[in-house]
C-alpha positions as CSV (number, residue, x, y, z in Angstrom):
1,X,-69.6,-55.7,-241.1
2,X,-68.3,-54.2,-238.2
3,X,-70.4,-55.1,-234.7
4,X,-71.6,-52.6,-232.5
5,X,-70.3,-53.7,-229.0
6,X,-66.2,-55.3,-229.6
7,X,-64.3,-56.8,-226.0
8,X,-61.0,-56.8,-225.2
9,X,-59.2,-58.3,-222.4
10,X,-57.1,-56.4,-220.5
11,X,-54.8,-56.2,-217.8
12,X,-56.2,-54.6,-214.7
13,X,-52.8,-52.3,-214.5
14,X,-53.7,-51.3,-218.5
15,X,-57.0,-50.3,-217.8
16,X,-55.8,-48.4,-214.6
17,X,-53.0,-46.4,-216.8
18,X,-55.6,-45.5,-219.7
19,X,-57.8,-44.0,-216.8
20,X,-55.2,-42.1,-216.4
21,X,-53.8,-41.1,-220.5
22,X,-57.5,-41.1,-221.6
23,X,-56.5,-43.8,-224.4
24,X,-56.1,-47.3,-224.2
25,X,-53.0,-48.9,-226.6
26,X,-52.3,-52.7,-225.5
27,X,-52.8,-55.0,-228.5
28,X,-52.4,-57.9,-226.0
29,X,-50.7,-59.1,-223.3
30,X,-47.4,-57.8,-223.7
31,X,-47.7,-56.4,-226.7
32,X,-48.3,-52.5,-227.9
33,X,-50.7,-51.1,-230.9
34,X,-47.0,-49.7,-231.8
35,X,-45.6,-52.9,-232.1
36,X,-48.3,-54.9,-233.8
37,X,-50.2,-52.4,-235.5
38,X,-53.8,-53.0,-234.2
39,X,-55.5,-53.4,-231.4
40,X,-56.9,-56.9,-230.9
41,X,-60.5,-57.2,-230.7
42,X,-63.5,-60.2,-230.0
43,X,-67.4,-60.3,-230.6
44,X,-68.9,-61.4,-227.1
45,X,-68.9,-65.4,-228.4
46,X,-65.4,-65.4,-229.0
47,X,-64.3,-64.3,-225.5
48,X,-64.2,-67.5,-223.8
49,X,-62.0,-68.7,-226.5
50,X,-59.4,-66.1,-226.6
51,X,-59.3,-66.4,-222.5
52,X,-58.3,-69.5,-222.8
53,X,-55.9,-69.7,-225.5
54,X,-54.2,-66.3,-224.7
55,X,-54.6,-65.1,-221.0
56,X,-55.7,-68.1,-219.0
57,X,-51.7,-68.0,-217.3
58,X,-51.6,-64.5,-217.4
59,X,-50.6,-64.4,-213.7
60,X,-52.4,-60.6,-213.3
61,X,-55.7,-59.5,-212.7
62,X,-57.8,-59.2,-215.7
63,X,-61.3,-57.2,-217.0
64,X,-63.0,-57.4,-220.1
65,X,-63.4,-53.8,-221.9
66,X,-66.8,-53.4,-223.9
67,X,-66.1,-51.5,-226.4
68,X,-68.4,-49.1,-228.9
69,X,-67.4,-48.9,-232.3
70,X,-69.9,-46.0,-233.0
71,X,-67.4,-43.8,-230.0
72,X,-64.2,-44.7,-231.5
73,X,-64.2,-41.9,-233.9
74,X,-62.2,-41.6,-237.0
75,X,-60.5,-44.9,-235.8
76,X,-60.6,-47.7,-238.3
77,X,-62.3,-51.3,-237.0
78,X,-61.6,-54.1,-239.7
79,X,-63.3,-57.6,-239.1
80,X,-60.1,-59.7,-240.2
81,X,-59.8,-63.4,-241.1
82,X,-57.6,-65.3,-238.4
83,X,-58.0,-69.0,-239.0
84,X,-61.6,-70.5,-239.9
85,X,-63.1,-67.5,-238.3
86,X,-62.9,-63.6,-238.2
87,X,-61.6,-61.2,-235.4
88,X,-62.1,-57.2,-235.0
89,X,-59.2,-55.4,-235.1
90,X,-58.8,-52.0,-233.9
91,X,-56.2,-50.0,-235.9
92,X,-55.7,-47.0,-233.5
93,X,-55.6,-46.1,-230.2
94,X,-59.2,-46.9,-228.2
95,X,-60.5,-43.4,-226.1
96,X,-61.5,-44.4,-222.5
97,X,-64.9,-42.8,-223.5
98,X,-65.3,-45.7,-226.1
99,X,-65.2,-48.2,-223.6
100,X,-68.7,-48.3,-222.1
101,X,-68.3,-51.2,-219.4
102,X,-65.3,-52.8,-217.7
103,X,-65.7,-55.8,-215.8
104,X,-63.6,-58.2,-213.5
105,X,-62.7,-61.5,-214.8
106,X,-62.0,-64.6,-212.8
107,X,-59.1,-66.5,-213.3
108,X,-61.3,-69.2,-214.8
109,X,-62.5,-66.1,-217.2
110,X,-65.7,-65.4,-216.5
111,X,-67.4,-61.9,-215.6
112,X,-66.9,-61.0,-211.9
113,X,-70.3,-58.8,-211.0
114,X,-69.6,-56.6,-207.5
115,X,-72.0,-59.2,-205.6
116,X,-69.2,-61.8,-206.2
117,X,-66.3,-59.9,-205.7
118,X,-67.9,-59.0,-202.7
119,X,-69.0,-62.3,-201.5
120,X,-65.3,-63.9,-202.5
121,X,-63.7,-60.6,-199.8
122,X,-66.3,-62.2,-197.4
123,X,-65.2,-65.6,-197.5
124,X,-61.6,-64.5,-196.9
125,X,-62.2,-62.6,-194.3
126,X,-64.4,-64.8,-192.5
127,X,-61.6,-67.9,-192.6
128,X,-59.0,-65.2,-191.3
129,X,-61.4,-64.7,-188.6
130,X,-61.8,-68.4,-188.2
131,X,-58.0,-69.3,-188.1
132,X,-57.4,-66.5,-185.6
133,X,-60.4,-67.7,-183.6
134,X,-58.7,-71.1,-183.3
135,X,-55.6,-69.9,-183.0
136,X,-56.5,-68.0,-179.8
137,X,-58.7,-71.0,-178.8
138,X,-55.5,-73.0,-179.3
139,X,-53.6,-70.2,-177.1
140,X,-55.9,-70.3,-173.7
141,X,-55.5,-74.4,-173.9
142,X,-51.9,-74.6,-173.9
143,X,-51.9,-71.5,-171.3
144,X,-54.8,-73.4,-169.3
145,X,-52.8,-77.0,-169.7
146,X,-49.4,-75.5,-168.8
147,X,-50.8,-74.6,-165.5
C-alpha cells in the first residue's frame, strides 16, 4: 500500500531548479529519474536512515521534500523491496505542486524550523561582531602602547 505523505532528500540547488521547471527529476544525489528510472522515495521513519547512509557527506545544502501521493497524478508510486525492508519509488517525474512542505536539513540531518535557522544566522553574526570588537579593542592598545 502506497502511504500518503513520501520524503525525498534533496539538494537545496534541485529544489531551487524545480521551482523553476515546475517538476522535480533527481533520483538521488547525482543521479537522474532518466538514468535510474524512478525517483527514490522514504516513509517519514526511514529518513534518518537514508541521511546517513546516502547524503551525510554530501558537501551541499540539503531539504527534505514531503511529498503527496494523492497530487502526483497519473504517476505510478510502487512500494519496492530493497533489502529486509521496503522503499517508495516514484516512477515519473514529481510536480512541484505535489510537494507540500520543504524543509532545511542540518548537516547532522535533522529538520531545520526558521526559528533555528534564524538563531544559527544570530550566533554568527554575533561572534563576527565579537572578533571585530576585539580586534579594534586590540587596535586602540597597540596605538595607545606605541605612544
Amino acid at each position: 500500500m502506497v502511504p500518503e505523505r513520501i520524503f525525498h532528500i534533496a539538494t537545496a540547488a534541485d529544489w531551487r531548479r524545480t521551482l523553476e521547471t515546475g517538476t522535480y527529476t533527481t533520483s538521488t544525489i547525482g543521479r537522474s529519474l532518466e538514468e535510474e528510472g524512478f525517483i527514490h522515495a522514504s516513509r517519514r521513519d526511514q529518513v534518518a536512515g537514508v541521511f546517513d547512509r546516502y547524503y551525510r557527506d554530501a558537501g551541499e545544502h540539503l531539504v527534505l521534500l514531503t511529498i503527496d501521493t494523492a497530487r502526483l497524478g497519473d504517476v505510478e508510486v510502487r512500494v519496492e523491496p530493497v533489502g529486509d525492508d521496503t522503499y517508495p519509488h516514484v516512477y515519473g517525474p514529481i510536480a512541484r505542486g505535489a510537494v507540500i512542505d520543504v524543509t532545511p536539513l542540518s548537516r547532522n540531518g535533522r529538520t531545520e524550523t526558521l526559528m533555528s535557522l534564524w538563531m544559527k544566522g544570530m550566533a554568527v553574526r554575533m561572534g563576527l561582531a565579537l572578533v571585530a570588537m576585539a580586534a579594534v579593542a586590540l587596535l586602540l592598545w597597540v596605538v595607545g602602547v606605541t605612544r
